[in-house]
Biopython code that builds the backbone (N, CA, C, O; Angstrom):
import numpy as np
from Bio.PDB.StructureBuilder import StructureBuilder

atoms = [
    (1, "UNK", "N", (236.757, -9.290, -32.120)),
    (1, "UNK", "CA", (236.855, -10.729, -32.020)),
    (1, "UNK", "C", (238.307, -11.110, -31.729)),
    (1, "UNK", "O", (239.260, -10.485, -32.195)),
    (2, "UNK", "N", (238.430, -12.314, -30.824)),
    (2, "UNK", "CA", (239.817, -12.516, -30.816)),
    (2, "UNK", "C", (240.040, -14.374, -31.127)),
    (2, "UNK", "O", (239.158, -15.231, -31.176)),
    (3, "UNK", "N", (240.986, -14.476, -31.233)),
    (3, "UNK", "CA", (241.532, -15.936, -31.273)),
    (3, "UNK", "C", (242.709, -16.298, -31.062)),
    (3, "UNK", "O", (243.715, -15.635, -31.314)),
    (4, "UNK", "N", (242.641, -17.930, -30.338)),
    (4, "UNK", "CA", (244.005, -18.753, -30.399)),
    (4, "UNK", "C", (244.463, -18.721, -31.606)),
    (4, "UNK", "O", (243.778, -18.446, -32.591)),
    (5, "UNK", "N", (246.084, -19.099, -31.619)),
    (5, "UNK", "CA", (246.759, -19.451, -32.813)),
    (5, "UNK", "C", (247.665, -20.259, -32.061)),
    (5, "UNK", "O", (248.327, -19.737, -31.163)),
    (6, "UNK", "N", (247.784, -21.640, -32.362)),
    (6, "UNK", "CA", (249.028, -22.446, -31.510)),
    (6, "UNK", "C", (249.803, -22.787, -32.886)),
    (6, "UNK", "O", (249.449, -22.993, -34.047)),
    (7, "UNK", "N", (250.915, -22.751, -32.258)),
    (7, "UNK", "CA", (252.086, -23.640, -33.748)),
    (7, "UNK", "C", (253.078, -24.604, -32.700)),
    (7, "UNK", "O", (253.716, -24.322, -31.686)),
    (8, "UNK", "N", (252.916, -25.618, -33.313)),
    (8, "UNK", "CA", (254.104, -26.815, -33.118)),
    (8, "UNK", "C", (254.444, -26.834, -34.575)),
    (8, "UNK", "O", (253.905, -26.432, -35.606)),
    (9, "UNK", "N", (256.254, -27.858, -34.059)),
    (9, "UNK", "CA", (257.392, -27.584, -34.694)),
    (9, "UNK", "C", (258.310, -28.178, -34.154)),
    (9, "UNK", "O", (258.501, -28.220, -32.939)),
    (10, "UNK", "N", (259.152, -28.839, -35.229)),
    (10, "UNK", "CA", (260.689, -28.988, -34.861)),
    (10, "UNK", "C", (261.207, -27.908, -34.930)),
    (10, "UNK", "O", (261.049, -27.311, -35.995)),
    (11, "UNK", "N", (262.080, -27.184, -33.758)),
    (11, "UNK", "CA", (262.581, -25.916, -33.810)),
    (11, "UNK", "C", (263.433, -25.830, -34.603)),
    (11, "UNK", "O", (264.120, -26.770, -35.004)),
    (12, "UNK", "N", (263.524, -24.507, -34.997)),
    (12, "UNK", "CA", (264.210, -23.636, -36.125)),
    (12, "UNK", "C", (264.530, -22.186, -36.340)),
    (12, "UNK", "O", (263.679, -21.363, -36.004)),
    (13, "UNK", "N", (265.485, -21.844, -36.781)),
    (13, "UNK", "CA", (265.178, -20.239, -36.736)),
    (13, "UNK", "C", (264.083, -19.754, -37.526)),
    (13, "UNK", "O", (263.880, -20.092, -38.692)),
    (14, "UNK", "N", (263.158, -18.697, -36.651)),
    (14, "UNK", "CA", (262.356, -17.896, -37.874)),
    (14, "UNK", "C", (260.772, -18.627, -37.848)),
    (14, "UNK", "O", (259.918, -18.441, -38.715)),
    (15, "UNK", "N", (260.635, -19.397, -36.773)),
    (15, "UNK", "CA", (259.420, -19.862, -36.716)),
    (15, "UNK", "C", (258.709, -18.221, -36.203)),
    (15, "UNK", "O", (258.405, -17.447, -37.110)),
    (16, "UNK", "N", (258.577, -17.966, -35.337)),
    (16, "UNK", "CA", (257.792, -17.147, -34.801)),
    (16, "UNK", "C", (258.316, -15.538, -36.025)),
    (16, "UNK", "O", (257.369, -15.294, -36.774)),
    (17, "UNK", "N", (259.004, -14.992, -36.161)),
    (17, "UNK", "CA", (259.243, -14.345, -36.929)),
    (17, "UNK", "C", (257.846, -14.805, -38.672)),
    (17, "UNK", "O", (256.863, -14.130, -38.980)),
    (18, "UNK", "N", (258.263, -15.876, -39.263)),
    (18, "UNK", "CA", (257.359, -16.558, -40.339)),
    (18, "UNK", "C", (255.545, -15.886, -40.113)),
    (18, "UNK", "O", (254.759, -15.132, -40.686)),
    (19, "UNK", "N", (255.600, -16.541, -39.199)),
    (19, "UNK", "CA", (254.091, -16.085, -37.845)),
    (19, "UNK", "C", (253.195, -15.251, -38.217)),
    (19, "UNK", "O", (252.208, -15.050, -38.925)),
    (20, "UNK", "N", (254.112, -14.735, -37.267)),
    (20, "UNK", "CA", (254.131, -13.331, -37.186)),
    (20, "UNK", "C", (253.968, -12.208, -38.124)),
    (20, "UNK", "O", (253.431, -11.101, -38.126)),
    (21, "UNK", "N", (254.569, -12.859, -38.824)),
    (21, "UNK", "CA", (254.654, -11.478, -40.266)),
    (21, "UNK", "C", (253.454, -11.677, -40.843)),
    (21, "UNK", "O", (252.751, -10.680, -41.004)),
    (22, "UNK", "N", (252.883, -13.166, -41.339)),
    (22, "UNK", "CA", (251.773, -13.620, -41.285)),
    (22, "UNK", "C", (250.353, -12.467, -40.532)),
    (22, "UNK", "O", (249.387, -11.920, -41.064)),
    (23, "UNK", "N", (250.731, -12.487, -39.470)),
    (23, "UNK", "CA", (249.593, -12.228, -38.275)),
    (23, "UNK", "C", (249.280, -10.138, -38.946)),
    (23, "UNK", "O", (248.367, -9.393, -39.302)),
    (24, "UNK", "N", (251.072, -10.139, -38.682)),
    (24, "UNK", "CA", (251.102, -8.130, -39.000)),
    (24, "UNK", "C", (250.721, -7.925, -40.539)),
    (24, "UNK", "O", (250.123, -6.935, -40.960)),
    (25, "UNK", "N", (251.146, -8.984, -41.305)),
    (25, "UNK", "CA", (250.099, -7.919, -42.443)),
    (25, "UNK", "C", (249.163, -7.993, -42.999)),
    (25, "UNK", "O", (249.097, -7.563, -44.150)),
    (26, "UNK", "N", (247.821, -8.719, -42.213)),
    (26, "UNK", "CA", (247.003, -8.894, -42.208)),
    (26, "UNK", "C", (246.212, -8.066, -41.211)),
    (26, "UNK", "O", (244.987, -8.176, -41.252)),
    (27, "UNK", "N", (246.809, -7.182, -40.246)),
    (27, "UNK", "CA", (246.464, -6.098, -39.180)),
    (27, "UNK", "C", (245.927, -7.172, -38.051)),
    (27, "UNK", "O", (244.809, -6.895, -37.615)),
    (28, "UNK", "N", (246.483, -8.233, -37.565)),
    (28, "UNK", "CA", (246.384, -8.724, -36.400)),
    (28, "UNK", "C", (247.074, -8.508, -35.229)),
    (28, "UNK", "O", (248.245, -8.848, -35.395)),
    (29, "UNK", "N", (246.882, -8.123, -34.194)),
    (29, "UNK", "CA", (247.282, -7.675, -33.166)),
    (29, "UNK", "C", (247.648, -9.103, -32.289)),
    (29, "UNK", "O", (246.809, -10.002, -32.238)),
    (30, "UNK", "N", (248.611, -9.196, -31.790)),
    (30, "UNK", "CA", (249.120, -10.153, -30.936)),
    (30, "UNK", "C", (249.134, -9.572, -29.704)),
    (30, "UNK", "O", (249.690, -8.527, -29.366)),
    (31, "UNK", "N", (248.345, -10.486, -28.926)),
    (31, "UNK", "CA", (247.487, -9.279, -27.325)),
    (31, "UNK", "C", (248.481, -10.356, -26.166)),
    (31, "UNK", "O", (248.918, -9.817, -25.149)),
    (32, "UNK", "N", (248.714, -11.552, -26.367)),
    (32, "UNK", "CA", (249.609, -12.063, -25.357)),
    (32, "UNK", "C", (250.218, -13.288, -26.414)),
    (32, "UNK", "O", (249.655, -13.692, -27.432)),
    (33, "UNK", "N", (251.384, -13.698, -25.924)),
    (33, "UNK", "CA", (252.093, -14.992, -26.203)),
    (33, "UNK", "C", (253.089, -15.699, -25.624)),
    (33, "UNK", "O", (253.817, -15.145, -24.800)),
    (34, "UNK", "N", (253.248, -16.890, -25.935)),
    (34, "UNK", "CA", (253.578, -17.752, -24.872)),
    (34, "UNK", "C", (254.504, -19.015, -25.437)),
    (34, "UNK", "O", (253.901, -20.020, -25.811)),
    (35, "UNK", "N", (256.044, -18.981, -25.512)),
    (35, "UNK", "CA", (256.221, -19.922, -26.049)),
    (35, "UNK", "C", (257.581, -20.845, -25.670)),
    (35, "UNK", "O", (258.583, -20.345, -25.158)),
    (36, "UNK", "N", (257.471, -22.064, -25.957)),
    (36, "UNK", "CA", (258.628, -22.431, -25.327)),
    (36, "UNK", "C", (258.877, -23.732, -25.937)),
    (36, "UNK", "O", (258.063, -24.209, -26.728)),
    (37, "UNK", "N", (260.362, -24.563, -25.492)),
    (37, "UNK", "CA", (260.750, -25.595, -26.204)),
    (37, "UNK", "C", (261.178, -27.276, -25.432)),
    (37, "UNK", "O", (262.017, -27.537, -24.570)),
    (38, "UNK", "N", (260.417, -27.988, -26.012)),
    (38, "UNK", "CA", (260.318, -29.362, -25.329)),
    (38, "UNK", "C", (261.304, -30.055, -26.298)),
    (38, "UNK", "O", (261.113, -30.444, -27.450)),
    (39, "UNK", "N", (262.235, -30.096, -25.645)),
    (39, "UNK", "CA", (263.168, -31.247, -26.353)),
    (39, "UNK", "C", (263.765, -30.628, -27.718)),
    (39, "UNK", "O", (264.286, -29.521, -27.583)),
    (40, "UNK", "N", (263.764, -31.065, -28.733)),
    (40, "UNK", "CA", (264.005, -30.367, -30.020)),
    (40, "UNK", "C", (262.273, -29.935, -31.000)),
    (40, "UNK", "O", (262.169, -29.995, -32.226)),
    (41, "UNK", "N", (261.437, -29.638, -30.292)),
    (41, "UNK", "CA", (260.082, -29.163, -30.158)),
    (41, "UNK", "C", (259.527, -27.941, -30.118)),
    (41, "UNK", "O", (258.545, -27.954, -29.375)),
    (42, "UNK", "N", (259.715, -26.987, -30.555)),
    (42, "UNK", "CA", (259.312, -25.470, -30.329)),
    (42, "UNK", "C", (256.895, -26.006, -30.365)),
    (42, "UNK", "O", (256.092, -26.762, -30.912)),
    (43, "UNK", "N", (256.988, -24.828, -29.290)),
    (43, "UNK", "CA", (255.538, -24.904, -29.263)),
    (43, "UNK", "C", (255.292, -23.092, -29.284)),
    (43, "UNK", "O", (256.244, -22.368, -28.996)),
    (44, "UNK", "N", (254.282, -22.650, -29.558)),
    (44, "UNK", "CA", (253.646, -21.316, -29.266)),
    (44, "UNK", "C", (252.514, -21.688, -29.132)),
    (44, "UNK", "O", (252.004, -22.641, -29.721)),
    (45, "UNK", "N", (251.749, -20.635, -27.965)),
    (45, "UNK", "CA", (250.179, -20.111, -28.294)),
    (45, "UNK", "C", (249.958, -18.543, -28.421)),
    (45, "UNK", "O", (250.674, -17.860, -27.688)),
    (46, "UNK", "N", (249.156, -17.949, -29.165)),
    (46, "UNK", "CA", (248.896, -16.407, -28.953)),
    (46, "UNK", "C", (247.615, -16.178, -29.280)),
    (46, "UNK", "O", (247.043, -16.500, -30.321)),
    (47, "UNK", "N", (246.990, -15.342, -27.914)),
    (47, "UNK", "CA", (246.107, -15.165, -28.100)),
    (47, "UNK", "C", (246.074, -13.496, -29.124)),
    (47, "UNK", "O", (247.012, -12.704, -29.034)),
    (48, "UNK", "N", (245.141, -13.288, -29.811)),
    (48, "UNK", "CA", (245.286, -11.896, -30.966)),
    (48, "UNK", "C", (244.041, -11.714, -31.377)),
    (48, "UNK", "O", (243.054, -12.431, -31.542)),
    (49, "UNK", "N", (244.393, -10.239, -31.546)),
    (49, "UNK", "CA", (242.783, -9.342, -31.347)),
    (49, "UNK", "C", (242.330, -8.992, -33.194)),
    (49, "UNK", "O", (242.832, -8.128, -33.912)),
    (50, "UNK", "N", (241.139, -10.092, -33.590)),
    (50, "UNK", "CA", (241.567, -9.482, -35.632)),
    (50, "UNK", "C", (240.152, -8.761, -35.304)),
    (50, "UNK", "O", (239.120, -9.263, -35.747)),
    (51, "UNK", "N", (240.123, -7.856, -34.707)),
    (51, "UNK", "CA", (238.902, -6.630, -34.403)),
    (51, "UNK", "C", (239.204, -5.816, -36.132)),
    (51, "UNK", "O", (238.273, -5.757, -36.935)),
    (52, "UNK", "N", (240.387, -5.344, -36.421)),
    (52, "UNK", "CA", (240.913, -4.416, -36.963)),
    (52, "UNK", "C", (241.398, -4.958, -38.709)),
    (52, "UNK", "O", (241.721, -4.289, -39.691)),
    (53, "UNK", "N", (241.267, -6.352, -38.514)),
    (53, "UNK", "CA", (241.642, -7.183, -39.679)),
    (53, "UNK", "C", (241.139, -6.888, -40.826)),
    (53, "UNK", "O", (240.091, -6.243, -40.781)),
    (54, "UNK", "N", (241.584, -7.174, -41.924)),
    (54, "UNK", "CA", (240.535, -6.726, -43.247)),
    (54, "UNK", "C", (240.306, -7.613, -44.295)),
    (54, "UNK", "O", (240.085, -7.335, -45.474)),
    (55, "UNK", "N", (240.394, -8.946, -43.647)),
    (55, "UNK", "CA", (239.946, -9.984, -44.484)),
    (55, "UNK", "C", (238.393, -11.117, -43.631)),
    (55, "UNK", "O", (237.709, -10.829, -42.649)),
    (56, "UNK", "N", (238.352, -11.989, -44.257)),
    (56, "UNK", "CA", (237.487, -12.987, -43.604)),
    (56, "UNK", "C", (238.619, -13.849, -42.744)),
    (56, "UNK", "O", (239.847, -13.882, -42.829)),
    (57, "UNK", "N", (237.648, -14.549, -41.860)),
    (57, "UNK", "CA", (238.646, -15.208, -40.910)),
    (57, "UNK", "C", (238.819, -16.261, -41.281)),
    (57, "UNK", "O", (239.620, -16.904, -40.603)),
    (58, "UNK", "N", (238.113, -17.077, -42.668)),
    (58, "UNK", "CA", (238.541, -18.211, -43.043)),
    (58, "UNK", "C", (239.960, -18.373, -43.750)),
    (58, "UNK", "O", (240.732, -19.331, -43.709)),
    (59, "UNK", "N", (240.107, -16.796, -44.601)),
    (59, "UNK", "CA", (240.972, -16.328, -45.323)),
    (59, "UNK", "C", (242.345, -16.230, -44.614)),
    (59, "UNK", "O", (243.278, -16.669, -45.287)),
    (60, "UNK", "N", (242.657, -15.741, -43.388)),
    (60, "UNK", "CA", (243.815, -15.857, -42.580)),
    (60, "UNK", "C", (243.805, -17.233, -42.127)),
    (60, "UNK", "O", (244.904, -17.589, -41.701)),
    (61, "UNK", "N", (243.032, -17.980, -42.095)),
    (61, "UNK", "CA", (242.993, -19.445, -41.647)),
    (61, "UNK", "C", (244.355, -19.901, -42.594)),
    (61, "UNK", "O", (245.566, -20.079, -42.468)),
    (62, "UNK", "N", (243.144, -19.966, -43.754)),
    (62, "UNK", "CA", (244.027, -20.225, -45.238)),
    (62, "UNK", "C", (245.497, -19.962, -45.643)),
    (62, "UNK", "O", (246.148, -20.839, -46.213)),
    (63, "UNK", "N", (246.169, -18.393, -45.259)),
    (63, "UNK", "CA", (247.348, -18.026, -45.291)),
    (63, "UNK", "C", (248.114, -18.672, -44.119)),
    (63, "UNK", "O", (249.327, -18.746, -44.313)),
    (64, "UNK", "N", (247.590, -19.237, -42.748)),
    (64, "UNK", "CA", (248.839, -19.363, -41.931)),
    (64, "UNK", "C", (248.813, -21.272, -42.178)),
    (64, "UNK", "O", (249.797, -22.002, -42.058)),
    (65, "UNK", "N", (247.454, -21.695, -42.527)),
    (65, "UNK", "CA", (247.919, -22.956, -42.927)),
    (65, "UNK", "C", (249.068, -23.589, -44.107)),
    (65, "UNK", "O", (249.754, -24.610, -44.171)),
    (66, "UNK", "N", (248.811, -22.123, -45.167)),
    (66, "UNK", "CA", (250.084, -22.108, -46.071)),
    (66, "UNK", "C", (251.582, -21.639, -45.309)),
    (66, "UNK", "O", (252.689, -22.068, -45.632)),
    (67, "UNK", "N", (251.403, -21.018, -44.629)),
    (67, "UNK", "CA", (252.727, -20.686, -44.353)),
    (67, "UNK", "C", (253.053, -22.224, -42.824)),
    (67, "UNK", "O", (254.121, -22.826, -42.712)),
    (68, "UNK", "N", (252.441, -22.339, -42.381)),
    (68, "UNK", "CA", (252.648, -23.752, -41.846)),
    (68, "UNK", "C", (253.354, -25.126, -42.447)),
    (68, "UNK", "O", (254.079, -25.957, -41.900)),
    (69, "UNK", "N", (252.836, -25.022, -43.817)),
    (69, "UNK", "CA", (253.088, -25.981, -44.896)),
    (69, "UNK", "C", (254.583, -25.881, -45.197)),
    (69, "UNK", "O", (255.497, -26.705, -45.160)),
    (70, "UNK", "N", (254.500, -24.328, -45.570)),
    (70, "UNK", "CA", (255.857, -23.696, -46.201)),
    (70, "UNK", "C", (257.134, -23.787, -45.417)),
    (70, "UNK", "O", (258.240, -23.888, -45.949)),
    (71, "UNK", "N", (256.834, -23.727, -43.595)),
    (71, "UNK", "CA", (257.963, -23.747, -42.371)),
    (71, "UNK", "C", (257.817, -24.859, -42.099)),
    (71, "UNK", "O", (258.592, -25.079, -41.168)),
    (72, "UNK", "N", (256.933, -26.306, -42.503)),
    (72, "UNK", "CA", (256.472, -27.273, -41.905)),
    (72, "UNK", "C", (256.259, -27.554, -40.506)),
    (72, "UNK", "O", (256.680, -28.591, -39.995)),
    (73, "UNK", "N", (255.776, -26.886, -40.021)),
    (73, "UNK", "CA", (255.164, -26.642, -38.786)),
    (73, "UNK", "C", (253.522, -26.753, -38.768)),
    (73, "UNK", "O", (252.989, -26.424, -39.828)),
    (74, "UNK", "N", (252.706, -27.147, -37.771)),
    (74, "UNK", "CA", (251.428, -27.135, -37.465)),
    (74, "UNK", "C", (251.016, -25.934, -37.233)),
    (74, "UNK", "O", (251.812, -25.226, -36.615)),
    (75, "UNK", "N", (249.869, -25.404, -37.577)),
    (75, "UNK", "CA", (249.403, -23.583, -37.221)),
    (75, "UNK", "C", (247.697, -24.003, -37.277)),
    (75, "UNK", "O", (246.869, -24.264, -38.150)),
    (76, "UNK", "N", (247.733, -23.910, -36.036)),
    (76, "UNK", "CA", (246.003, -24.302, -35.779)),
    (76, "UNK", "C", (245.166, -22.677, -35.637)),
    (76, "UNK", "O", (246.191, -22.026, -35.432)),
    (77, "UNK", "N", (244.404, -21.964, -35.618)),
    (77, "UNK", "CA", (243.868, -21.484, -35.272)),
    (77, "UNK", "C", (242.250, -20.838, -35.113)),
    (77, "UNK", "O", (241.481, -20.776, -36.072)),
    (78, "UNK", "N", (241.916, -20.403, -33.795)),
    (78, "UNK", "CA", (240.416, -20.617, -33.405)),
    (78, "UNK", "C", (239.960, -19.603, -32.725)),
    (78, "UNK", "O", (240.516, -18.896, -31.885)),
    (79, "UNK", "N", (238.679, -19.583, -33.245)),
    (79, "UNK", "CA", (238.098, -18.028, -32.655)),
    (79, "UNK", "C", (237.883, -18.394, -31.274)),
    (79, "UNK", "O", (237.387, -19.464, -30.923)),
    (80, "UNK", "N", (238.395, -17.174, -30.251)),
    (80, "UNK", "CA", (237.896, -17.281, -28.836)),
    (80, "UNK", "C", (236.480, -17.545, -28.360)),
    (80, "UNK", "O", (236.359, -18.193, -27.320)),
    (81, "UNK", "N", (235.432, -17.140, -28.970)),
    (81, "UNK", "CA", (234.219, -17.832, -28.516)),
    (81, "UNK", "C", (233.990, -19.413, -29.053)),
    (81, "UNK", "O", (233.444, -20.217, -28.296)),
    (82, "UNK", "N", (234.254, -19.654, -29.853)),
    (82, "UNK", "CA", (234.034, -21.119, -30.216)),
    (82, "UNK", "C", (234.755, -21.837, -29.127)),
    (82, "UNK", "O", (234.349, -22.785, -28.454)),
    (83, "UNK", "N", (236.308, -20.990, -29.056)),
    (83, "UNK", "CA", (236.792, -22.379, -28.029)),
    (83, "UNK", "C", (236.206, -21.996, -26.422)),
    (83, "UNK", "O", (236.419, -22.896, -25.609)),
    (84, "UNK", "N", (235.595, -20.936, -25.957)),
    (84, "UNK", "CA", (235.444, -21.030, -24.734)),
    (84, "UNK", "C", (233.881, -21.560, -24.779)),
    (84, "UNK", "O", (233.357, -21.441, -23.672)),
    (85, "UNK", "N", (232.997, -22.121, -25.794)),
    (85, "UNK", "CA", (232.017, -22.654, -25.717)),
    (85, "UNK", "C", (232.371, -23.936, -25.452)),
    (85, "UNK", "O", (231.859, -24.589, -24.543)),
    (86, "UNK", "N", (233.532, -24.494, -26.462)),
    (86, "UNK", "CA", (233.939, -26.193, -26.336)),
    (86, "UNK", "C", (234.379, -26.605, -24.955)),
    (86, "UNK", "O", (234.352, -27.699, -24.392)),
    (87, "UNK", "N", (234.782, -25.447, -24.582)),
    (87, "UNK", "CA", (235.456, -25.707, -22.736)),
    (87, "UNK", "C", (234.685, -25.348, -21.684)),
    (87, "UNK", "O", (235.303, -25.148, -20.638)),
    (88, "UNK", "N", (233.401, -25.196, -21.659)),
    (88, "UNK", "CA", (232.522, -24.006, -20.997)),
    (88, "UNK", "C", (231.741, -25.340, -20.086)),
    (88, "UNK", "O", (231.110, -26.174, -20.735)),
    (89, "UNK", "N", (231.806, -25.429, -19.012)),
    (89, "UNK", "CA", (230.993, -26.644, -18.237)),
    (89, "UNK", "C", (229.374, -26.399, -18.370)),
    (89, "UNK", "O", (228.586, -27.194, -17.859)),
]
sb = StructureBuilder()
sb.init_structure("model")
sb.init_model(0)
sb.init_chain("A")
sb.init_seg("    ")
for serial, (resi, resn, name, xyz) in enumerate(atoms, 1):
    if name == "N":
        sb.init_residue(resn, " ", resi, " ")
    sb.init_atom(name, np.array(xyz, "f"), 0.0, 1.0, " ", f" {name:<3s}", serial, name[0])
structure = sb.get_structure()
């Protein structure tokens, strides 16, 4: 299974680092990413493979919305079939 993860943010050091660490010790694989900065705005998306993960996916929901809280940053994330159903003509 794979999924989006987008984060907005007032930039800062250690956003993607925060993430990230998030993502690795939970055994999520980060398969592409993409990120860049609008104004004083940091944005990311990454798409990541939790094939290999060893929790529930509500449960990593749960940890990056805390660590979102904690960097105050937004951390959305969504399983790839749900969102290519919502976008699917």
């Amino acid at each position: 299974m794979k999924a989006f993860v987008s984060v907005l943010g007032k930039d800062k050091v250690g956003i993607i680092h925060e993430v990230t660490s998030v993502l690795s010790k939970n055994n999520v694989n980060i398969l592409d990413i993409n990120q860049t900065l609008i104004d004083d705005y940091f944005a990311m998306v990454m798409l990541v493979d939790l094939s290999k993960m060893q929790l529930e996916f509500k449960d990593l929901k749960t940890k990056l919305e805390n660590k979102a809280a904690e960097i105050d940053v937004s951390i959305k994330v969504q399983r790839e079939d749900i969102f290519n159903s919502m976008y699917k003509i």
